[in-house]
N, C-alpha and C positions, 0 to 999 in steps of 0.2 A: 320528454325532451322537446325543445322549441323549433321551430324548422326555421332553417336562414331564408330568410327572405332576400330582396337584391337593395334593400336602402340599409341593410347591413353592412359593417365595414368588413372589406375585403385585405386582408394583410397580405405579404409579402413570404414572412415568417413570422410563425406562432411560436416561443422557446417555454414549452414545462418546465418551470424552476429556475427560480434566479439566485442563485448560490452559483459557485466558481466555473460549475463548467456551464449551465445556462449564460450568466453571463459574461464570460469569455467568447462564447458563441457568438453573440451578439455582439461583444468590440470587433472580431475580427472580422463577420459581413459589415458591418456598417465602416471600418474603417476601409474595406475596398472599395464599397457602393453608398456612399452616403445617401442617397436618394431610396432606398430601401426601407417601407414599412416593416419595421419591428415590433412586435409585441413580446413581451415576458407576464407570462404569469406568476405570480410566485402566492404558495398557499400562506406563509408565516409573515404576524404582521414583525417580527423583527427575528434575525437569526441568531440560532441557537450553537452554541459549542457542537463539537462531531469529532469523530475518529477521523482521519487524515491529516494528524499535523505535523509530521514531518514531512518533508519536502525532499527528495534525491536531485540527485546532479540533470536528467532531465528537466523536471518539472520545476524547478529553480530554474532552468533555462527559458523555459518558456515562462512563467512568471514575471522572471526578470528582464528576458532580454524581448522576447515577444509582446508579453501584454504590456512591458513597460516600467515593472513595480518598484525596480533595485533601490530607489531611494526610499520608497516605501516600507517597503522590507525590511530594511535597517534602521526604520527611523522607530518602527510600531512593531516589528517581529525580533526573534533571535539567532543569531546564525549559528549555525547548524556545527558543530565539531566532530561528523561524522558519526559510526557505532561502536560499542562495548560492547563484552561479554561478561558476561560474571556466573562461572562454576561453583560446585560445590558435591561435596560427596561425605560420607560420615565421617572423614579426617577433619573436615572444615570446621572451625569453630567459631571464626571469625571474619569479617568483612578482607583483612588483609590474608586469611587463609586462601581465599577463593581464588582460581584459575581466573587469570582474565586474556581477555585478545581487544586490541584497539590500539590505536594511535597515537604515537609517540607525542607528534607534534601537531600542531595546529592542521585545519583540511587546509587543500591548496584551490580545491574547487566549491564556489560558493550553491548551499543550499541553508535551509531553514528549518526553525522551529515553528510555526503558525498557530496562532487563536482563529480557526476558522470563523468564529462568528463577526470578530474584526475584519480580517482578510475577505470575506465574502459580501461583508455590506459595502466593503471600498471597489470590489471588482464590480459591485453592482450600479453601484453610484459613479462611476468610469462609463458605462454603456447608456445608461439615463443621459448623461453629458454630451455623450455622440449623437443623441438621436433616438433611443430605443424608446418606447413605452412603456408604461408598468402597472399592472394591473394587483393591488394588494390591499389587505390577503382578497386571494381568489382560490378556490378549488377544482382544477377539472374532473370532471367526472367519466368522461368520456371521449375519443376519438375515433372519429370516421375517418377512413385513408380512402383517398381514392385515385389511383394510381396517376401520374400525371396531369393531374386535373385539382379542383378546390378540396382542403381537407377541411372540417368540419372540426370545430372544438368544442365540448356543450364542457360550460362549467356555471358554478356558484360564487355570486358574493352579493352581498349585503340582504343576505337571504330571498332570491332569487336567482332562476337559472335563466340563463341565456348560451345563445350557441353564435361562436366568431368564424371567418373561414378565413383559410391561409393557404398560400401555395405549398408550404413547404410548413411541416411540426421539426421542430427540435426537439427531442425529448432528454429534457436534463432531468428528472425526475428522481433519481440518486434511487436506491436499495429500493425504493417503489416500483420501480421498475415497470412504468405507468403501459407503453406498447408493449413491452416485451409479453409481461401477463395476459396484456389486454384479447391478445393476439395467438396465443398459444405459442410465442418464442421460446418463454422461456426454461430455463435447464437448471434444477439444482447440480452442482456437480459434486456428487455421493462419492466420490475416491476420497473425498478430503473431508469429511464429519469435524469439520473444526468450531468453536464457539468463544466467544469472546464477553470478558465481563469488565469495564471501565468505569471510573468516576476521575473529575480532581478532586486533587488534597492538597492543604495547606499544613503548615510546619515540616517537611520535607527538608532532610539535614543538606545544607550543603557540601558536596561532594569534593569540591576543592577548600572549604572554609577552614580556620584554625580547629577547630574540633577535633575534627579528622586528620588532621595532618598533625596536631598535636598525640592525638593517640596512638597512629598507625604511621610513626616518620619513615621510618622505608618505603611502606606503599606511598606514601603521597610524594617522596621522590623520585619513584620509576617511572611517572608522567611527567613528559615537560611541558605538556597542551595542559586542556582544559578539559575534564570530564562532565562537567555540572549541566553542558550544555551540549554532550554528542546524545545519541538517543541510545539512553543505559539499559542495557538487556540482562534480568533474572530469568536462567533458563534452567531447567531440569527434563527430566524424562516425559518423554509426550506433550510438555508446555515450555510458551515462555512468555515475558513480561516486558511491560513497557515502562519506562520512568521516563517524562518529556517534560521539559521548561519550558513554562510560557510565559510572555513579558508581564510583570507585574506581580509574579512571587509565585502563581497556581501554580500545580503538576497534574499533569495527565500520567495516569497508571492504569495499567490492565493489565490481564489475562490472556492469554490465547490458548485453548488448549484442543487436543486433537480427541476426540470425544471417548477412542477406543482403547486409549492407555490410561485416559484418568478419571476418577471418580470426584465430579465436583461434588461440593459438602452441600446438602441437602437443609440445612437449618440456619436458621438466624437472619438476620436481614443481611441482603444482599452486599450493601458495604463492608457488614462484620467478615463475612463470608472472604472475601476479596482480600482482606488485611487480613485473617488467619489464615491464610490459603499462602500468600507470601510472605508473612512473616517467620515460617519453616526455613527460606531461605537465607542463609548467614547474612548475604549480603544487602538483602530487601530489610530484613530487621533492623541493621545498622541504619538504614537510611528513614523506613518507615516508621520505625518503633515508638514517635514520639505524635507522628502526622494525624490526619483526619479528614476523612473524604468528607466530600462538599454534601449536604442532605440535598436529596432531590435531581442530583445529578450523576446519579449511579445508573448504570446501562446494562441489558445483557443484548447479544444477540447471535440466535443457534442455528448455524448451517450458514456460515459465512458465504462459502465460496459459489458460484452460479454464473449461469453464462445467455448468449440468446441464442438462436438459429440463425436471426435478421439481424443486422446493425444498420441497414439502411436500403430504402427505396427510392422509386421515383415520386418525392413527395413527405418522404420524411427520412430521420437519423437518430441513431440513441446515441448519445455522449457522454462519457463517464461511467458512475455506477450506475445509471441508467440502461447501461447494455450488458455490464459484466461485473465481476469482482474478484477477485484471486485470493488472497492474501494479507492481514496485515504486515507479515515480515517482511522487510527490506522495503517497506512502504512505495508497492508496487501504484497503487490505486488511482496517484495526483498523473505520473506516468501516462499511465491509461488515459487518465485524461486528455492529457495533451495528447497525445496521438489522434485520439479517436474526434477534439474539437479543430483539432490542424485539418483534419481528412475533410469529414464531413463540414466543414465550414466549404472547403475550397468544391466539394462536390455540389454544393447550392450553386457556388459563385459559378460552378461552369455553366450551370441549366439556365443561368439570367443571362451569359454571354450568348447561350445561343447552342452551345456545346450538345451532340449527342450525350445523353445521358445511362441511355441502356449498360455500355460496355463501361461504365467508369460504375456504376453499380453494382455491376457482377463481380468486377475486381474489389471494391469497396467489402463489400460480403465474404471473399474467398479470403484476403488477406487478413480480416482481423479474425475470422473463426480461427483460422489456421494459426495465427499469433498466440491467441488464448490458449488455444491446447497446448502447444509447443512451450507457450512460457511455462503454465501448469508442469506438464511433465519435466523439462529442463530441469528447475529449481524446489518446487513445492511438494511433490507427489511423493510419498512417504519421507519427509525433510524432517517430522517431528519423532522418527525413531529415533535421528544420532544429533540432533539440536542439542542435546544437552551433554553431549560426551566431547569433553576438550579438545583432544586429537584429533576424532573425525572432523569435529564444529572449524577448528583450524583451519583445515583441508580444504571442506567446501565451502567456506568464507572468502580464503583467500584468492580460491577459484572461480566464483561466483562474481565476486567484486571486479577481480582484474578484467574477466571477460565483459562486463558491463562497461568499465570504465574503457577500456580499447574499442570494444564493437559496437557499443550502444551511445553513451554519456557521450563520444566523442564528435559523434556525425553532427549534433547541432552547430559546436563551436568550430567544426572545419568547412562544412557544408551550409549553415545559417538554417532558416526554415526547410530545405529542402531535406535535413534529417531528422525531422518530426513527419513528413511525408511517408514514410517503413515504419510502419509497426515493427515491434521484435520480432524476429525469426521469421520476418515476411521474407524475404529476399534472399536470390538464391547460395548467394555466399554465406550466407549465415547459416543454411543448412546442416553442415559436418559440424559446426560450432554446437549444435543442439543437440545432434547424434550425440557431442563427444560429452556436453554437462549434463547428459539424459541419463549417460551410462555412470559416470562417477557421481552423481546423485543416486541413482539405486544400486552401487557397489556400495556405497557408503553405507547407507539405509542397510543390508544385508549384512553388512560388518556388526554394525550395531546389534540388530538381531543375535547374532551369533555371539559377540561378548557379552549380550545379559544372558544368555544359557550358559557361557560359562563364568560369569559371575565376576565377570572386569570390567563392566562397563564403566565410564566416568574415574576408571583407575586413575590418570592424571589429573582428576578434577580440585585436585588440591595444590597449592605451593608452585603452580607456574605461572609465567607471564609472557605473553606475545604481543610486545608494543612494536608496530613498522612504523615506517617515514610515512605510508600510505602511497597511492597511487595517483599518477597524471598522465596526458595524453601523451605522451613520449614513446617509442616503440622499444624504446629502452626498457618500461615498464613491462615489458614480455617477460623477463629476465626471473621474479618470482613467478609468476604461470609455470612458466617449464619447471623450477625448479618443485614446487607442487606437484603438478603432475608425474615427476621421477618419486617424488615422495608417496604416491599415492601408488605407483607401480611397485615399491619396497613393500609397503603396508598388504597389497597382495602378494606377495610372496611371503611376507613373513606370517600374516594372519586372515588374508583373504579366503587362501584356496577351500578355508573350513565352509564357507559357505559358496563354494561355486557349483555342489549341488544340494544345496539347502533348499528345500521348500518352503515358501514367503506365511507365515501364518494367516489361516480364512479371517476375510473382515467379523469385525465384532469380538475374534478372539481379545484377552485381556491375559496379561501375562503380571505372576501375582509381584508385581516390585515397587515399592513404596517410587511416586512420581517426583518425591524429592531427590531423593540421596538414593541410590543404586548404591547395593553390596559391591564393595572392592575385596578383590586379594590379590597377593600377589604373583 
């Protein structure tokens, strides 16, 4: 390693990775302090496809209305028509057999579909414009923190190392998770053994096209939206699936599966794998049956979920996957994002105003640890027992979303940036709100449990349909919550109590029931 010397350039901030949340990072110090030495490093000489391309009603906020993009967006992305479900159970025989839940009609609040590797050369090439620097391809190898004072970056390019110093690292580093490793931050989070296997495919049936609507005229008259373009979910027991439109005809499709109910197939290439694996599914078949993943663009990756201890010091910040990861359901991740590049952006700009920094650290720290756990249990922490069983998936959909859409989605567009300032479930009003979707998340989870021991789980996964208007910031929008929540106090009394002393089965247990189609009786 090279030692900095003083006719080295001294930056201001050093950002690892210039993909969405690196440079975001950098549009938002540069557009308060233009006079700010920026640097970005970025290892790739041109960006690749990735997992995060749905966009939720946050990070659509901040995209659009923060970094600026809504014309962008619509001109090179697709907008987003919310999410599906699609059931099934050994009744199912067919695409219009399957249980579904989604939306009647068009969304009312704007988010997307995104080509990350478009979307992240344009955010990139926006921060280059302000002022930032860029350093590509480069690879860091290492950082030296040193608390309040110059931090050290030793990295590679043009096959040579050299070492920069910065007041401040960004660490946008994504699933690398460059400090947190570096550092001993980091945390796999072993509650959740989840794995994920993706590629795109091309020939992907369209979902509203004559075909389908010629074959299945019922089903394709109980929507009056658009499905081709919400983000379509094949779910079964312990897993579920992504189908995502991206502009220009691709599809993104994957896997997610929860490691201890299902036994991924152990042969064939990875692609093959992926396309028998959901083609079990009535409804993945319809649409897949004819497709073909892209060669070379097939992914796996095992033990998703992870967290840090740090998210930030005097001196540096992790931002984005760079400091945690939840989830891909309900496309928590862009989210994180923004929260964590909103914070830590504005915790630099204090330390250049002049601002104590100690006490805006210690808060920085408390509230996104506290966020992650809370979000984790709230919504994720055994979610893939009853993901795939209609009635429960109903329940905590409806519950999940509404409270997102009133407590969360809302604060930007009534508040402006000051509600990307709270992390989730940072603040103390939001507390009881977590209690209450901690507890019907693992009443439901238990439910579940207890109808595959008696052999009904997914009983409605055949012949219904839950299309709503959907949800907006109105408090009128309360009106399904409650009505849920009474449904969900019925559901305990009529089949709860079986598990209110049920013992949760030891991890690792496997319980023997095909992860497609769950036994139904009546």
């Amino acid at each position: 390693m090279s030692v900095p010397s003083d006719d080295q350039p001294l930056y201001d901030v050093i950002v690892i990775g210039g993909a969405l949340a690196g440079a975001s990072s950098a549009i938002l110090l540069l557009r308060e302090r233009p006079q700010l030495r920026v640097l970005i490093v970025e290892k790739s000489t041109a960006f690749t496809r990735r997992v995060g391309e749905a966009t939720v009603e946050i990070s659509a906020y901040f995209l659009g209305r923060v970094l600026g993009l809504t014309q962008y967006l619509n001109e090179a992305h697709l907008v987003k028509q919310g999410m599906r479900f699609w059931f099934c159970n050994q009744q199912v025989q067919s695409l219009e057999d399957c249980s579904e839940i989604g939306g009647s009609y068009l969304a009312r609040v704007p988010a997307y579909q995104v080509d990350r590797s478009t979307l992240d050369e344009e955010v990139l090439r926006r921060a280059i414009a302000l002022g930032a620097e860029l350093l590509r391809p480069a690879s860091v190898q290492r950082v030296d923190l040193l608390p309040g004072g110059a931090q050290s970056v030793s990295l590679r390019r043009d096959a040579r190392s050299e070492t920069l110093r910065a007041r401040w690292i960004v660490d946008a580093s994504g699933a690398a998770a460059l400090l947190s490793r570096q550092n001993g931050w980091f945390r796999n989070n072993t509650a959740h053994p989840t794995t994920a296997v993706w590629s795109r495919w091309r020939g992907v049936k369209d979902w509203d096209g004559l075909e389908l609507a010629q074959k299945f005229p019922r089903w394709a008259m109980a929507c009056r939206g658009i499905r081709a373009t919400a983000t379509n979910h094949f779910v079964g027991q312990g897993w579920w699936a992504w189908c995502i439109p991206l502009k220009g005809g691709d599809v993104s499709v994957g896997v997610v599966f929860d490691q201890r109910q299902v036994d991924w197939p152990q042969t064939g290439s990875l692609g093959q794998r992926l396309k028998d694996f959901l083609l079990k599914h009535p409804a993945a078949r319809e649409i897949l049956e004819h497709a073909q993943w892209q060669e070379g663009d097939v992914h796996w990756r095992k033990q998703l979920p992870y967290s840090s201890r740090l998210y930030a010091g005097d001196g540096f910040a992790l931002v984005g996957d760079a400091g945690a990861f939840l989830d891909p359901f309900y496309s928590p991740g862009l989210d994180w994002m923004a929260f964590t590049v909103t914070r830590s952006t504005e915790l630099i700009l204090a330390q250049f105003r002049g601002e104590a920094i100690a006490p805006l650290v210690e808060r920085h720290n408390r509230e996104f640890v506290s966020s992650y756990q809370r979000w984790f249990e709230a919504i994720y922490l055994n979610k893939y027992e009853y993901v795939g069983d209609y009635d429960l998936m109903r329940l905590g959909f409806v519950l999940d979303l509404g409270f997102y859409y009133l407590g969360v989605a809302s604060q930007p567009y009534k508040r402006c940036l000051a509600g990307l300032r709270e992390p989730i479930f940072s603040t103390r009003l939001s507390v009881p709100f977590y209690h209450l979707m901690r507890t019907y998340n693992r009443r439901l989870a238990a439910i579940a449990r207890a109808r595959r021991q008696r052999g009904v789980w997914g009983r409605h996964n055949a012949g219904r349909r839950f299309l709503f208007g959907g949800y907006t910031f109105s408090p009128a929008n309360a009106r399904p919550i409650v009505q849920a929540l009474l449904c969900w106090f019925c559901l305990e009394l009529q089949e709860g109590w079986r598990s209110w002393l049920a013992r949760k089965p030891a991890p690792g247990v496997r319980e023997s029931t095909n992860p497609m189609t769950a036994p139904v009786t009546s």
